[in-house]
N, C-alpha and C positions, 0 to 999 in steps of 0.2 A: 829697751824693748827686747825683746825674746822673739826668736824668729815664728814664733805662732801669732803673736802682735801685729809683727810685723806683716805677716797673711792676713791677718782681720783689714789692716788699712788698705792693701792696697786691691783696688779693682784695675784689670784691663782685659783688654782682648784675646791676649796670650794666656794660657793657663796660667795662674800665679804662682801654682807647683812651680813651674818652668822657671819662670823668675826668678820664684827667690831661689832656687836650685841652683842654675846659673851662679846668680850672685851670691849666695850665701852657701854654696856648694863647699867650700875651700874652707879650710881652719879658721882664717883669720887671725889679726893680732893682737893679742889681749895689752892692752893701753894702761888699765888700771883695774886694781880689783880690792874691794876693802870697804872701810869706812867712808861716808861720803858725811859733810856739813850740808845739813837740813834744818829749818826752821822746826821739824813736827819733831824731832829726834828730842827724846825724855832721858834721864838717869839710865831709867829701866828699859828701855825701848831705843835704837836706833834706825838708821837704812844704812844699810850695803850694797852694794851694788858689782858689777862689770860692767866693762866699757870696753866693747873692740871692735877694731877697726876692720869695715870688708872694704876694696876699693873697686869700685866700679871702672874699668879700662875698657870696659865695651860699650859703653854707654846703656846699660842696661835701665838707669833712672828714668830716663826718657820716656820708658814703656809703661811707667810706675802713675795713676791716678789714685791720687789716695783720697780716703774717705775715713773719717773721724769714726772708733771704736764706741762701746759703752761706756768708758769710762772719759770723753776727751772731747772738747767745746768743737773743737777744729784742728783740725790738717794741713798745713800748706809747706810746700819747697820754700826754703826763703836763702838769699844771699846772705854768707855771712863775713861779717868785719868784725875787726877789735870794737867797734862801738856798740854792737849787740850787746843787749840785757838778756842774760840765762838766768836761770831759776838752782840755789844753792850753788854745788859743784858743779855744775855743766859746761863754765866756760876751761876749767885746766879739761874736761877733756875735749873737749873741740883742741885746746894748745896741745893737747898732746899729739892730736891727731895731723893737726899741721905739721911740728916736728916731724912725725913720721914719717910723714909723706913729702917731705923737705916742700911742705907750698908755701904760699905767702898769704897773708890775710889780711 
């Protein structure tokens, strides 16, 4: 998601300027950048993508009520484990992100 995306899902109370400003204010660390494995990806046609990581230390999620875009069924926080089902590449960046951030999952 791109941080304009990311302004479209989320509603709260706070300006969301502020939030994601806050949160998304700082560089961040790019995790992965390149080719991704996709079922829609042709000969002629791929996705690429970036994947980086911002880390919330303030609890800034908290503030976050998100609301599904025009293009997406639904929104929700969810826990994650190694036994989540991701869509293509999604699970190496979540492992990457764990790595990162030395957590466990």
């Amino acid at each position: 998601w791109s941080l304009r995306r990311v302004r479209e899902a989320v509603v709260s109370t706070q300006s969301t300027g502020d939030l994601t400003r806050d949160l998304f204010g700082g560089p961040g660390t790019t995790l992965y950048k390149g080719y991704v494995d996709d079922p829609r990806n042709t000969d002629n046609a791929w996705m690429e993508t970036v994947a980086v990581n911002f880390h919330d230390k303030g609890n800034l999620f908290s503030s976050f009520q998100l609301k599904a875009g025009d293009d997406a069924g639904a929104v929700s926080w969810i826990a994650v484990d190694r036994s989540i089902k991701l869509y293509a590449s999604h699970r190496s960046f979540i492992e990457a992100a764990v790595e990162h951030n030395n957590a466990h999952w």
